[in-house]
N, C-alpha and C positions, 0 to 999 in steps of 0.2 A: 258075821263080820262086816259087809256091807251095808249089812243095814245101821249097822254101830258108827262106821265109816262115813255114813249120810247122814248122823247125825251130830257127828263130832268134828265135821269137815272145818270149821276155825281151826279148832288146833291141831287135826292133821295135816294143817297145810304145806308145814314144809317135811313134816314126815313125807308124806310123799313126794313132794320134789325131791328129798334126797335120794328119795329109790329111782326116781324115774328119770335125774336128771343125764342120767348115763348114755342113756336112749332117746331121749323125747326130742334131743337138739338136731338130733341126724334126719339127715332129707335126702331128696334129689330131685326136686322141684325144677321142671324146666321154666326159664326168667320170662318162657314168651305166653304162661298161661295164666299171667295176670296182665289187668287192662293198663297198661302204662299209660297211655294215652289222654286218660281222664285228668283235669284238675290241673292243670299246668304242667308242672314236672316234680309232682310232690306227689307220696302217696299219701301224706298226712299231714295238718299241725299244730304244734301246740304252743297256745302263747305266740310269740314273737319268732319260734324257730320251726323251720319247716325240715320237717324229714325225707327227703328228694328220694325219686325212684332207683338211683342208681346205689343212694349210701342202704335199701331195701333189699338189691340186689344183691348189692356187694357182701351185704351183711350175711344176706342168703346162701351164698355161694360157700362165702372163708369159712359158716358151719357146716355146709355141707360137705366141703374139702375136708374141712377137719374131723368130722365123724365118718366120715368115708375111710380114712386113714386110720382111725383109731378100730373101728368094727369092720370093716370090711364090707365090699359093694354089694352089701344084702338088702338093705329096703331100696322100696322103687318111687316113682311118684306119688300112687297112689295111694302107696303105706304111709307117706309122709305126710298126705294131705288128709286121712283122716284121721290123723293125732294132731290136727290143727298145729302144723310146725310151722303154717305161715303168718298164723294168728300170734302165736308166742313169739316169732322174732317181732312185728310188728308192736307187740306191745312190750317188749324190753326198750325199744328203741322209744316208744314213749315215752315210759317210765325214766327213763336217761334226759329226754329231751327237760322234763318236769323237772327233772332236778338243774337242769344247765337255766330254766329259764327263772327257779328260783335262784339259782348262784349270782346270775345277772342283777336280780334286780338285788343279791343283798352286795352288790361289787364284787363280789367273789371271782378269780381268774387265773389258770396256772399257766405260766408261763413258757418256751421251750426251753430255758434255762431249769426249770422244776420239773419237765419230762425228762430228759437229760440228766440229771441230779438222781433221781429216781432209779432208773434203769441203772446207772452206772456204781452207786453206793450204798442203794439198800440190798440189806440182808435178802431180802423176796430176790432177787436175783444174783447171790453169791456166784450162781452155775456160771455165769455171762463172763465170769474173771479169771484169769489167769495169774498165779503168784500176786495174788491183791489188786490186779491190775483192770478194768473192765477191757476185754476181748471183743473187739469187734467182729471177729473171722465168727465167732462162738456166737453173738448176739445172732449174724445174719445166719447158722446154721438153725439155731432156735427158732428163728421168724418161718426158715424153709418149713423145718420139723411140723409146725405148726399149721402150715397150709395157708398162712398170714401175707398179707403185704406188709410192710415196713411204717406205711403212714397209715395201714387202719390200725395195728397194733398200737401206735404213738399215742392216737387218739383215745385208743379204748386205755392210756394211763393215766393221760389230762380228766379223762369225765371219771376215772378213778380215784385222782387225787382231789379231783372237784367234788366228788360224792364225797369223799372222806374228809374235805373242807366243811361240806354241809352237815354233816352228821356229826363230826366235832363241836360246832356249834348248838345242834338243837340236841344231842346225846353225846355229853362228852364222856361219862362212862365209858359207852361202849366204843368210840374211838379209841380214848386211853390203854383200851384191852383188860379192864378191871372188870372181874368174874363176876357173874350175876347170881344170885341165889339161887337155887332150884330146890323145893320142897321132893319130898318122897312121894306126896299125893301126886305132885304134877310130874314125876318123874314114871310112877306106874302109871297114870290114867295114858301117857304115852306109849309107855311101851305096852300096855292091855290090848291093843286092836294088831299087833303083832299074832297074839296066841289064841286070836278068833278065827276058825274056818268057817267056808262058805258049803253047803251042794244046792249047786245052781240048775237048774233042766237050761238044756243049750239045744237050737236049733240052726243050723245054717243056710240060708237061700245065694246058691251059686250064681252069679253075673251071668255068666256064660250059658246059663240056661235061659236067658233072656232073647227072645230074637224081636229085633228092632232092625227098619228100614229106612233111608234117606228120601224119603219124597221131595223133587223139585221145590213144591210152594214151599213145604217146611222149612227146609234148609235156606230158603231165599228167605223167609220170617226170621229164623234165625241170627241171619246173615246182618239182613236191617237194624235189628234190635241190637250186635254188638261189633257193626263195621266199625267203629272209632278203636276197638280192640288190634284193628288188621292196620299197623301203618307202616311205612318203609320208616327206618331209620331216620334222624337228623343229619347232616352232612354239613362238613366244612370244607371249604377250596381255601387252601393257605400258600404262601410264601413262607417256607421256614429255612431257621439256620439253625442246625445243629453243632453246639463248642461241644468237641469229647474232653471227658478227664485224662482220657490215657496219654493224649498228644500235649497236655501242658509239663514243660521241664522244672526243675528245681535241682538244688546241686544238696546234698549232707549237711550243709550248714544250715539252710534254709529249712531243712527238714526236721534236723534239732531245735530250732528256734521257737519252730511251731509245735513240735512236741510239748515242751514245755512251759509253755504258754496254754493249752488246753489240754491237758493232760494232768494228772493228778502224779506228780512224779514225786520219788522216795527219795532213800539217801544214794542210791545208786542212777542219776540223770542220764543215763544210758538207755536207748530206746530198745526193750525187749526185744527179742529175734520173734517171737510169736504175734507178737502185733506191729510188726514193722510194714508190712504190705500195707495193712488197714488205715495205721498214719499217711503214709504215701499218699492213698487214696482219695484219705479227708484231706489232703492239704491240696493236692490235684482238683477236686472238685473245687475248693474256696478261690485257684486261680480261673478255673473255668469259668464260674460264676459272674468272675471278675469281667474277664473275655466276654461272655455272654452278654452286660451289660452295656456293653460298646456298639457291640452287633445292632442290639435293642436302639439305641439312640440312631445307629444308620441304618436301620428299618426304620424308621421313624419319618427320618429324610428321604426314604427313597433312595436310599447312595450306598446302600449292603451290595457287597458281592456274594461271591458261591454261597447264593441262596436256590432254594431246591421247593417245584410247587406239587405241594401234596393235598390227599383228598382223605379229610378225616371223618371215619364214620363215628359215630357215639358210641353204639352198643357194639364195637368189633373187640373191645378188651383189649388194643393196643395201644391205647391212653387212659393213662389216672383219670379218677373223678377230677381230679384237681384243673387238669388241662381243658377237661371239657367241659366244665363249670365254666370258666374263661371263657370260653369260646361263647357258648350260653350266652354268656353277660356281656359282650363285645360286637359294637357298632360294627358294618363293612367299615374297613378302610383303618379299623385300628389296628396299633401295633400293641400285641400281650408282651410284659413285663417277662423273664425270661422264666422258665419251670422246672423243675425236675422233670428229667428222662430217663428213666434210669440211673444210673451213676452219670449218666449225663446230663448237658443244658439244655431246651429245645426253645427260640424265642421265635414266636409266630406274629403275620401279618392276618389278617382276615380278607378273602377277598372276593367268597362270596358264601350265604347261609342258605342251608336247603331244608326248610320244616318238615316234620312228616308229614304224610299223605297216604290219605287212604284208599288201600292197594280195593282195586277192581275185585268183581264177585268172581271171576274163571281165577283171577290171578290164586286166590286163596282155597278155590275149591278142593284141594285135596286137604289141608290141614283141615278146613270147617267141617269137612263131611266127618269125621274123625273127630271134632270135638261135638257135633252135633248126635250124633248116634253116641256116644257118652253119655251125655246130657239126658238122650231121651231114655237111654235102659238107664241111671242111676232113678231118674222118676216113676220108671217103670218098679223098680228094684223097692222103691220108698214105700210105692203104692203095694205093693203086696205084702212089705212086710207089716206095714199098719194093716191088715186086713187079714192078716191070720196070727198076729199079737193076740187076739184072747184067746184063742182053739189052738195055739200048738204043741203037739207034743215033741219033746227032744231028747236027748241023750242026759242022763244026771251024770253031774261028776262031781266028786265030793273032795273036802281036802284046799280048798281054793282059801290064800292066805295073802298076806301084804310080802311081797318079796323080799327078801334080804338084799344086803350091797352084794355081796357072795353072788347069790344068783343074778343077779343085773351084771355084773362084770365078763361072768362065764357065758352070761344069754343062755341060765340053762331055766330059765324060769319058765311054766308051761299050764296051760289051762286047757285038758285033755289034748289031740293029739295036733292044737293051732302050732306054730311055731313061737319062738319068743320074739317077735315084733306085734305081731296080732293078738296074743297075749294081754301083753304089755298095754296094748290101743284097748280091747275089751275090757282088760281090768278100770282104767281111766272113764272108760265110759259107763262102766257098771256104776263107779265110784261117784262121778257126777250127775246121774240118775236121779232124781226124787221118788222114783216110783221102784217095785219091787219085781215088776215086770216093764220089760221093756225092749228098746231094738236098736243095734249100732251099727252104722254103713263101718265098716271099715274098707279099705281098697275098691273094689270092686265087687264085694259081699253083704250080707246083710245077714247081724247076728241077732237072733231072738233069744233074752234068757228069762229066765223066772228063776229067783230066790226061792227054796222049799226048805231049809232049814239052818241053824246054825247054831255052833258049839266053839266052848272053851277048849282047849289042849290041856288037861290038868295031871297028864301024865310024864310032864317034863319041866324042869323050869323055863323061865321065861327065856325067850330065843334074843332076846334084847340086854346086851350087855348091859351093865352100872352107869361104864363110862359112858358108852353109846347113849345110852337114855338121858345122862346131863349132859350131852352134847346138842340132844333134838332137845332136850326143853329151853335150854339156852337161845339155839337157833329158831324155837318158835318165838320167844320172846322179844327176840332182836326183832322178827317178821312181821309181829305187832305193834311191835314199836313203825316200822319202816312203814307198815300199815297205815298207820294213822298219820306218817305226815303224808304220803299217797293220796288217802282220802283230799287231807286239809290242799295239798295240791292239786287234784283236780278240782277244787272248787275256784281256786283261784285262776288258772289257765284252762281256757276253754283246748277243747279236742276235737279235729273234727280229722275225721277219716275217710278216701275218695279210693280206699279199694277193698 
């Protein structure tokens, strides 16, 4: 089956992401074991748009929240990082950027009026409404549900509707939602590598049987080679004023006025009891806003009262991208335009920038020594298992197949007595393998296997339903298609990658 798998990897391609996409997205990547430091404040870019460290992390984090939540705190850092989970968010965030910097240049642009419209009246979000109505109380429990912020979700419908602007154009087909054919040869030749098993010989080489020591010089080579790794934070000293929403008034009338005016109201102009807070809210912030912009203009003059001076870090997760991008971008002595604060306003003064710097060799000594003895037993760990790849013998386990959804969902899926994360990471790496022997770090380990046979199941029928099967050849279709403007896309915007 693997070796079928290696040679048919085209059109397995979303076969298998459909099985693995259940798994492959969860992590728990800590944000300080990549070099943030390098390359400005971008970890990549493409074309004309830069993919900044924070929208990497950020992006990092709301998957890892959100598959934390959904499976439960079972993988760890290093399960995450040898299913290369850092690679695949990095390159969806590509693959996103390519498509926004083709939208650009064909004018293509969705506006918040078109996020809004979206969320509030398409069928994809019937759940959001109440009695026809869109439900704010219900949007924001969905966002919590979700492990989301509010303005990374918004974003990720705009590069939705902008992907679905793009692909309108160059496949309007498949926008349209008009069925594609799917022959019976290409509907078996898919589900055929379902009903192939594998018996693999498996060998395991334990981490932990590794002993490695910190030498002074080493760790101080170490140290050299990735101080720009080790930097304090960026820091801001502000003057701010905070306008809350809760302290702006408004009386019933006012409150109707504005209901109806943005509000999608029926034959009954009465504001629902279930989204009457939320109206409140929205109209509370639009005066704040208002408030805030006054503030702004007497920070401006120097002539603000009860302003309040605060010291903003970057990476402390108490400020949006949004705020600290500003900050980023902003002279000493300017006044920022006023931002969301939560349901609140926050309009800042800058009044002084603090770059990072990189922290002293004692200052870091406990995290290095700790990444350093990592480093040296994973090389350790490489090195032996290249060096008894041709001589080992292991345990055979036979029976080894392409998982079902069923088993991805239960996590009952197992390749002799691994758990299903390791599994899951071995299967992947057997799969992208060339060769029929071979070796995969996963976590902290290092798994040797050899292919020694394989067979049909021709005592059952096929494990891949009819429908299933013109679902994946469909979805391979679409992926070929999406393939190839991919390709024709990176040729047009260069790439360039600083982590």
């Amino acid at each position: 089956m693997i070796e079928w798998m290696q040679k048919h990897k085209k059109w397995l391609v979303i076969t298998i992401w459909i099985s693995t996409l259940a798994f492959i997205g969860a992590g728990g990547f800590a944000w300080g074991m990549y070099d943030y430091s390098l390359s400005g404040d971008s970890v990549a870019k493409v074309g004309q748009i830069k993919i900044s460290k924070m929208e990497f992390a950020q992006s990092y984090q709301d998957e890892f929240e959100r598959q934390k939540r959904r499976f439960g705190d079972m993988l760890d850092e290093a399960q995450a990082k040898a299913m290369g989970l850092d690679e695949r968010v990095l390159q969806n965030l590509i693959s996103n950027a390519l498509i926004r910097n083709y939208a650009l240049d064909l004018g293509l642009r969705v506006s918040d009026e078109e996020i809004a419209r979206e969320i509030s009246t398409s069928a994809e979000f019937d759940f959001l409404k109440t009695d026809g109505v869109f439900d704010l109380a219900k949007y924001d429990s969905f966002i919590e549900s979700q492990g989301l912020k509010k303005q990374v979700f918004e974003e990720q419908v705009r590069n939705m509707i902008l992907t679905r602007k793009v692909i309108g154009l160059v496949f309007p087909q498949v926008a349209n939602g008009m069925p594609l054919f799917n022959s019976a040869l290409e509907k078996e030749a898919l589900s055929f590598g379902f009903d192939i098993s594998d018996t693999i010989e498996l060998s395991v080489i334990y981490g932990s049987s590794i002993h490695v020591d910190a030498d002074e010089a080493g760790l101080k080579a170490f140290w050299e080679a990735r101080k720009d790794a080790y930097k304090t934070p960026a820091s801001y000293k502000v003057e701010a004023i905070i306008t809350k929403s809760s302290e702006q008034k408004y009386d019933e009338s006012e409150l109707q006025k504005f209901y109806e005016k943005n509000y999608i109201v029926g034959e009954n102009p009465a504001i629902p009891e279930s989204i009457k807070p939320q109206v409140a809210l929205a109209l509370q912030q639009q005066n704040a806003k208002i408030e805030a912009l006054k503030s702004y203009s007497e920070l401006q003059k120097s002539k603000a009262a009860n302003t309040q001076e605060l010291t903003i870090i970057a990476d402390s997760g108490e400020y949006s991208e949004e705020i600290i991008k500003a900050l980023e971008s902003s002279a000493k002595g300017a006044a920022i335009k006023p931002l969301a604060f939560g349901d609140d306003f926050i309009t800042l003064k800058v009044l002084e920038k603090n770059a990072p710097q990189i922290m002293g060799f004692d200052e870091v000594r406990g995290v290095l020594t700790q990444e350093y003895l990592k480093d040296k037993r994973a090389q350790e760990l490489e090195k032996m298992a290249i060096g008894r790849l041709g001589v080992f013998k292991g345990e055979r386990i036979a029976g080894i197949k392409i998982p079902t959804q069923e088993q991805i969902s239960s996590q009952r899926y197992r390749i002799g007595n691994l758990d299903f994360y390791t599994s899951m990471g071995l299967l992947q790496k057997i799969f992208d393998s060339p060769k029929g022997a071979n070796y995969a770090i996963i976590g902290e380990n290092a798994f040797l296997f050899r292919i020694i046979s394989q067979a049909v199941d021709t005592n059952a029928g096929s494990s891949v339903s009819s429908g299933m099967a013109d679902s994946m050849a469909a979805q391979v279709k679409i992926e070929l298609m999406a393939q190839l403007v991919f390709e024709f896309l990176e040729r047009q915007y260069k790439i360039q990658k600083f982590i």
